[in-house]
N, C-alpha and C positions, 0 to 999 in steps of 0.2 A: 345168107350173109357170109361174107368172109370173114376170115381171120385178119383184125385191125392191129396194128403194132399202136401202142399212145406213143403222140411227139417225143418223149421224152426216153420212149421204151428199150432203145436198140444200146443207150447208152450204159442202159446197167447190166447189159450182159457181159461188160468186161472181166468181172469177175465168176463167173459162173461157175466154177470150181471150187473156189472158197468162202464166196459167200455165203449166207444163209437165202435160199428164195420157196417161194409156195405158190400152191393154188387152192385158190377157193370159187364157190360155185354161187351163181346168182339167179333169181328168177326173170321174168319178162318184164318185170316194172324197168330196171337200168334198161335207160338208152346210153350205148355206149359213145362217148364222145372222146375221139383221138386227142384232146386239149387236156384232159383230166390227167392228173398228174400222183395223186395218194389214193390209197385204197378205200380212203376214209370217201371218195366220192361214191363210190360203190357197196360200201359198208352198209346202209342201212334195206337193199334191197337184196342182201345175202340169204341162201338158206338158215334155217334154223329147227329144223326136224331135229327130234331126236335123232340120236346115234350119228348127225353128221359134225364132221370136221375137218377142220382146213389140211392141208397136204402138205408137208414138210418135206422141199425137193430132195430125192434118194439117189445116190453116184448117179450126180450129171457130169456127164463126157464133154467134151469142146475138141470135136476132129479139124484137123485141118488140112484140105483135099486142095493138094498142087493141081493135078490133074484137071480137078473141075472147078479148078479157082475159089471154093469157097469154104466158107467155117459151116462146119454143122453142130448146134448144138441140142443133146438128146437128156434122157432122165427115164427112171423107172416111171410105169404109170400110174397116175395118180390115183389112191384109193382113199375115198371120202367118207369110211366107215360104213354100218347098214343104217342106211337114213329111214325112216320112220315113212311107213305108206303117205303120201297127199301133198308131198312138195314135187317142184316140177323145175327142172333144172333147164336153164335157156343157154347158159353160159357159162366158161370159166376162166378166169383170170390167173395169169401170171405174174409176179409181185418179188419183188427183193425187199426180206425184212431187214429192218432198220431197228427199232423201237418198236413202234405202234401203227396202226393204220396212219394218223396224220402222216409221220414222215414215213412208209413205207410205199416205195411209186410204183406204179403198176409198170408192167413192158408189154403184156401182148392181151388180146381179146377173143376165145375161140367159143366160136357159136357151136351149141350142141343140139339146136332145135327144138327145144322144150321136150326134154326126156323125165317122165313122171318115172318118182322113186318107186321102188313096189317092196321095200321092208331088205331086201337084201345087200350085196355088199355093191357101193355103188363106183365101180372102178373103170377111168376111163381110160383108152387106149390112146398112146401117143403114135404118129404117124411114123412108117417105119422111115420118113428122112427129117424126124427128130420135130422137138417145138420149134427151131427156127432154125436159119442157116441167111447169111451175108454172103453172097457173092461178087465179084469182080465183074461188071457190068460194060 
């Protein structure tokens, strides 16, 4: 599966600099639905191993490439702590906190193919042309 942006998603990148955003990691129960709009849709199919936790985005960058017309926007990669052997990681969401899951909306959906924890630190790699990027179409 690919990478889904939610309807709502491309919007809250405007601030990607100074706002607060995360990611957090869910199993194979969430079917992702590009309608879904708060975390709180996705909240009850989250990990919950030991040692895991959600990801507080680290200097995210927001380039802006004349050349190939478009915004790239990048971030350290996320590390979810060492999650406890026997969860099984399908997916990870991207989110600008607000408050709480109700009003914090999601913006992107990255399939990770059901990657089983195995006790260590469980850190994903962002793609070297960033979590997302708008271009001039």
């Amino acid at each position: 599966m690919a990478t889904t942006v939610f309807n709502n998603g491309l919007d809250q990148l405007q601030d990607w600099t100074t706002d607060t955003f995360g990611f957090l990691l869910v199993d194979n129960v969430y079917v992702v639905d590009p309608d879904d709009v708060y975390v709180a849709a996705a909240a009850a199919d989250e990990l919950s191993g030991v040692g895991y936790a959600r990801y507080a985005v680290a200097t995210p960058t927001r380039t802006v490439d004349n050349a190939l017309d478009r915004i790239t926007y990048d971030c350290e990669d996320p590390d979810f702590g060492t999650i406890a052997i026997g969860e099984t990681a399908d997916a990870m969401i991207l989110y600008r906190l607000v408050t709480n899951d109700a009003d914090s909306p999601m913006i992107a959906y990255y399939p990770l193919g059901g990657v089983a924890t195995t006790g260590l630190s469980f850190i994903v790699a962002i793609a070297l042309a960033g979590i997302a990027y708008t271009e001039q179409g």
